[in-house]
C-alpha positions in Angstrom: -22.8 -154.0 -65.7 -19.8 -152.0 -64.2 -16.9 -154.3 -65.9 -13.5 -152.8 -65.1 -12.2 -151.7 -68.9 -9.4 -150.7 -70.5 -9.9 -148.3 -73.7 -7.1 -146.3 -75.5 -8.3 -143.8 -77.9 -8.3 -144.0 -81.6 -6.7 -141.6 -84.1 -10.0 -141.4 -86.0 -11.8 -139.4 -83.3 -12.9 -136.3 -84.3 -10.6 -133.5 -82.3 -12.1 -131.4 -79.5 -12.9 -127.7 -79.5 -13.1 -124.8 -77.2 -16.4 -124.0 -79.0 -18.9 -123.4 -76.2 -21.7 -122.6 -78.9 -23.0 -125.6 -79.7 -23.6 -126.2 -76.3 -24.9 -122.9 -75.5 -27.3 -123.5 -78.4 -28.9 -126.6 -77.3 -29.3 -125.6 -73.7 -31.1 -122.6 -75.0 -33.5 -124.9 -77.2 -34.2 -126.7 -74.0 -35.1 -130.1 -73.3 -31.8 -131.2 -72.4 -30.9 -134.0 -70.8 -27.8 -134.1 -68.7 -25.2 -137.6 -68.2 -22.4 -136.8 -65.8 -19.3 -138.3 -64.3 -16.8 -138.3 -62.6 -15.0 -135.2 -64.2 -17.5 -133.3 -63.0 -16.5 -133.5 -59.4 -12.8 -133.4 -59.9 -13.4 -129.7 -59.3 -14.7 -130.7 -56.1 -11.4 -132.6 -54.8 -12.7 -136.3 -55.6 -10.5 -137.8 -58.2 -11.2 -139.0 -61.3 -11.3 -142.9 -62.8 -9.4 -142.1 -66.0 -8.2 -138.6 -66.7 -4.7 -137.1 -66.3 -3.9 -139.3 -62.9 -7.2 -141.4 -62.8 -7.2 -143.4 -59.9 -7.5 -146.4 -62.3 -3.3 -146.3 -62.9 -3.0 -147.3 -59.6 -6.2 -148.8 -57.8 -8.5 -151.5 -58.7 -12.0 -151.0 -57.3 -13.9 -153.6 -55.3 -16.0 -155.7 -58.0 -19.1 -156.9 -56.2 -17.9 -161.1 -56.7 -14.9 -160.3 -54.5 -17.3 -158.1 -51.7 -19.6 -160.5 -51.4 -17.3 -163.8 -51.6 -14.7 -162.8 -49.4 -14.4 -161.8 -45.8 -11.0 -160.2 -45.5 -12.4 -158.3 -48.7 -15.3 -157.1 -47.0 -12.8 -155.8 -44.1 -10.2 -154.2 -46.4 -13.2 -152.5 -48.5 -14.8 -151.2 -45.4 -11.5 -149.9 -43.9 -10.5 -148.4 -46.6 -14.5 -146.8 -47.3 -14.6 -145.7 -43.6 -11.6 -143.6 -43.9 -12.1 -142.2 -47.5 -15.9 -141.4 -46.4 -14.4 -138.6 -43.8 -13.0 -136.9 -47.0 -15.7 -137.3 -49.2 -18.3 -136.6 -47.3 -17.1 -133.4 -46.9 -16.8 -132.5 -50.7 -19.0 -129.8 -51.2 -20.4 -129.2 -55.2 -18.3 -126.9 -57.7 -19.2 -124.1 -60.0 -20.1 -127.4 -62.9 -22.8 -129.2 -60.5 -24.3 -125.3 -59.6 -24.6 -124.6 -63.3 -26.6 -127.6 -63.8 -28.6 -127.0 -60.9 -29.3 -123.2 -62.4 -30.2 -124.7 -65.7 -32.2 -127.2 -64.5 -34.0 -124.1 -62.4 -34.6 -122.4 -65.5 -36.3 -125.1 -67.4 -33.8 -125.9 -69.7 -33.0 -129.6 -68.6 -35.1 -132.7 -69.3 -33.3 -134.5 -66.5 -30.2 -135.4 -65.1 -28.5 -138.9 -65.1 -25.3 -138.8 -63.3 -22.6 -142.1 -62.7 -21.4 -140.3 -59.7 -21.9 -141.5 -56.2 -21.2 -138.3 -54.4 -24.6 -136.3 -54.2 -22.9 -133.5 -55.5 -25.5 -132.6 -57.8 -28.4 -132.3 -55.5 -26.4 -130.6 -52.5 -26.1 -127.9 -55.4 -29.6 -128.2 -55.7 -30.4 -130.3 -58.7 -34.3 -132.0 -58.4 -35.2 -135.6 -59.4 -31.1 -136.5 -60.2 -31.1 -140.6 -61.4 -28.1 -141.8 -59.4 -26.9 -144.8 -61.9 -24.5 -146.3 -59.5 -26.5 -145.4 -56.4 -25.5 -143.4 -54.0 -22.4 -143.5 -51.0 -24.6 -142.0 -48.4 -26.7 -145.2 -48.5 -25.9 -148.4 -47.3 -27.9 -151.6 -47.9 -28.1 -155.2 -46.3 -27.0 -157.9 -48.9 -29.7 -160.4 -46.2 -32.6 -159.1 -45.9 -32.8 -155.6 -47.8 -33.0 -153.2 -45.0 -31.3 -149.7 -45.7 -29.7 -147.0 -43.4 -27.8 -144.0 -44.0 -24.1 -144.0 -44.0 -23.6 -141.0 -41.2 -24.8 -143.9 -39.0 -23.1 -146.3 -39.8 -19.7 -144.1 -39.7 -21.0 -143.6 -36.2 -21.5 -147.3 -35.3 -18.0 -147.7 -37.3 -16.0 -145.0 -35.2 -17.2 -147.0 -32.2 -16.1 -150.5 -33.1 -13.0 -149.4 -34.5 -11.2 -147.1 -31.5 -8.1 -145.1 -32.4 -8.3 -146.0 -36.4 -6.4 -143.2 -37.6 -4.1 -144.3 -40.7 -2.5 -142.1 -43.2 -3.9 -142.7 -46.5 -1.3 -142.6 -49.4 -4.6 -141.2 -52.0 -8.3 -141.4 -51.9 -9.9 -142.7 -54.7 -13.7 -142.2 -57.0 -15.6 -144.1 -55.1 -14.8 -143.1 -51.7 -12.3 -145.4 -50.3 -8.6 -144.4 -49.3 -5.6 -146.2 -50.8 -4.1 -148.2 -47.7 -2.0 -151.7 -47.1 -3.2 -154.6 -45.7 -1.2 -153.6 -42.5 -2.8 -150.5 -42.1 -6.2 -152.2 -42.3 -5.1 -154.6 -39.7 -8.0 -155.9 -37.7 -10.9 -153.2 -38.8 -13.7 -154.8 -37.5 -16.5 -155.1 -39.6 -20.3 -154.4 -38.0 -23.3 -155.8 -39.4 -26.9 -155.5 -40.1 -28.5 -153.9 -37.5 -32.4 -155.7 -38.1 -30.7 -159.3 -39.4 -26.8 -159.8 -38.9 -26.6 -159.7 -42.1 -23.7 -158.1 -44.4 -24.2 -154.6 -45.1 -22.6 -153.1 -48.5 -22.5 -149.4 -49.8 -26.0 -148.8 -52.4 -23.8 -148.3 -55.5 -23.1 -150.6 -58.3 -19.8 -152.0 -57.9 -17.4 -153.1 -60.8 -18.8 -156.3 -62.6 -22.5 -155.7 -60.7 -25.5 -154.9 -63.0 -27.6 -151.5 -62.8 -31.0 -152.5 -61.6 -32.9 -153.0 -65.0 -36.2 -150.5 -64.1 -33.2 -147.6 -63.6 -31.8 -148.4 -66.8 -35.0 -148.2 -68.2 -36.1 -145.4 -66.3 -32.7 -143.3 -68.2 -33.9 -145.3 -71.1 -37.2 -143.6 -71.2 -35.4 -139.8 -70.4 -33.6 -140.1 -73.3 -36.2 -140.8 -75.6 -38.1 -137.4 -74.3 -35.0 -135.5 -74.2 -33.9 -133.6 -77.0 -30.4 -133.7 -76.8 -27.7 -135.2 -74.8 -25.1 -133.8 -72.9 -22.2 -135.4 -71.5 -20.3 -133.4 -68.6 -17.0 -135.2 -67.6 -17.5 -139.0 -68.7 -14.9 -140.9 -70.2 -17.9 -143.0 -71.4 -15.3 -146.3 -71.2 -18.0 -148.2 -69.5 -21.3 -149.1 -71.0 -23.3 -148.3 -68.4 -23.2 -144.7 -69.7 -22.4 -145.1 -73.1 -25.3 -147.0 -74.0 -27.5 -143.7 -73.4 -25.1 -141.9 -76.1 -25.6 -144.2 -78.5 -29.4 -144.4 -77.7 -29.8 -140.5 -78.7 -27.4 -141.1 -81.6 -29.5 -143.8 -83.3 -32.4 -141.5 -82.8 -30.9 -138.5 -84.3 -30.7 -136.4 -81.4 -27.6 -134.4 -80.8 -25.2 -135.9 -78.2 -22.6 -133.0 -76.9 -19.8 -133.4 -75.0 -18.0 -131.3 -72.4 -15.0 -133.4 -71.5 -11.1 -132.3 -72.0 -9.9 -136.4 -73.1 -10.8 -138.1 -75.7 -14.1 -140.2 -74.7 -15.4 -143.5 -75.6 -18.9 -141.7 -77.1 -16.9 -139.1 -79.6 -17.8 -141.1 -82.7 -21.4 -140.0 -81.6 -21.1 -136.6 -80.7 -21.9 -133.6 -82.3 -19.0 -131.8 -80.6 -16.1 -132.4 -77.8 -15.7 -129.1 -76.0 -12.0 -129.7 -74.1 -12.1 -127.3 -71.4 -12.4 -127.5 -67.5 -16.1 -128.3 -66.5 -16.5 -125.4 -64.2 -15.7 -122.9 -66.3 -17.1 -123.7 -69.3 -20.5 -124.2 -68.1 -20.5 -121.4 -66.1 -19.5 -119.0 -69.3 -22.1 -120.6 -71.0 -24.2 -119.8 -68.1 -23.2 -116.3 -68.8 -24.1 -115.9 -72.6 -27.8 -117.4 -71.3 -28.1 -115.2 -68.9 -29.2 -118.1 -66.4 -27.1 -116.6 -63.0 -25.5 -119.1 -61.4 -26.0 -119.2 -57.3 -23.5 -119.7 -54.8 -23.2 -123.3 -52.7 -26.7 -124.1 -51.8 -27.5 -125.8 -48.8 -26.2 -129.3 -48.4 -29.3 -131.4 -49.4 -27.2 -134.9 -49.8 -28.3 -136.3 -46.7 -24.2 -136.5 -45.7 
């Protein structure tokens, strides 16, 4: 479940560091298994949920009870998606999402579990990356199950809606751009191409459960892994926080590369707060793992 959550952190939480050793240490033991989120791609140009102007002080997302119960919903979400998709499609993946991909090259990654939507981590050229949330490129028929990609339905989009041009006052996480109900205006919506049916993005929106074999798939990751770490996750929802407190109970390390406070820091064995990129790229460095330049776009955007 994606519930929309408020969390404000404690005094009690151990302080971060700038200590990249720890880190360094367990991705040289191997067997590490990566969770990321959204900080991870702020780097990137796509916005964070919660950090220092998270999208969350100013936009609600689009829980799945009001998509699916509400028509003018369904136009307003699409409106807004359609326009924020020309952004962030064309995100392209940092120096964070290329050090992952380098470590994961070098065999020092179990796996990768990331909360992100965006595909950022394979267009670096991460293998095998669980997509928790699903993925925005996808998109999904709520009738009778068939899926497509979302270049064509931007196509098919573009066509029904002529001349759509507004100015968006932000774009947000999960791909849509902050506009009024006047701006929306008459988007019109387009259906299932096999059935009719209503078609919807393949990510888990807010107050919609994670299909339970991919939670048990992460599940079982963790318990091979052996340690955790957490790149850029305020960890507020459970979706991803469960998996912390998974390798906690069973005495693995959990480390954290995040520059707020998270929800998981009771857990951890360290808070590193520094900028994504550059941290794992320096500890890139002391590995001796090079890190490529932008591979070739492998998202399917």
């Amino acid at each position: 479940m994606r519930p929309t959550l408020s969390w404000t952190p404690t005094e009690d939480l151990p302080p971060g560091t700038t200590d990249l050793g720890p880190v360094a240490d367990a991705l040289g033991a191997g067997g590490v298994l990566v969770l990321s989120g959204a900080g991870i791609s702020t780097e990137s140009g796509i916005p964070d949920y919660r950090g220092v102007g998270g999208s969350l002080s100013r936009h609600t997302p689009m829980t799945y009870q009001e998509f699916t119960a509400d028509a003018r919903a369904r136009r307003r979400y699409w409106a807004r998606s359609h326009l924020g998709w020309r952004t962030f499609g064309r995100a392209r993946p940092n120096a964070g999402h290329r050090a992952v991909a380098a470590f994961g090259r070098h065999g020092l990654l179990s796996g990768v579990i990331t909360q992100n939507v965006d595909g950022l981590h394979q267009a670096a050229g991460s293998e095998d990356v669980v997509e928790l949330h699903g993925s925005l490129a996808r998109v999904v028929c709520l009738s009778c199950g068939a899926a497509g990609t979302r270049r064509e339905l931007a196509r098919r989009l573009e066509e029904a809606n002529t001349g759509f041009e507004p100015v968006a006052a932000g774009f947000n996480p999960d791909g849509d751009a902050d506009l009024t109900d006047g701006q929306v205006g008459d988007f019109r919506v387009v259906p299932c191409t096999a059935c009719g049916g209503t078609l919807k993005p393949d990510v888990v929106f807010f107050g919609e459960a994670v299909p339970p074999p991919r939670v048990e798939h992460c599940r079982e990751l963790v318990g091979k892994a052996s340690s955790l770490l957490v790149l850029g996750s305020s960890l507020t929802v459970m979706s991803g926080l469960r998996f912390v407190r998974q390798a906690a109970r069973d005495g693995k390390p959990v480390l954290i590369v995040n520059q707020d406070p998270t929800r998981g820091d009771g857990h951890a064995l360290v808070r590193v707060a520094l900028p994504l990129g550059a941290a794992l790229t320096t500890v890139a460095g002391r590995l001796g793992v090079p890190v490529d330049g932008q591979a070739p776009d492998r998202a399917g955007r």
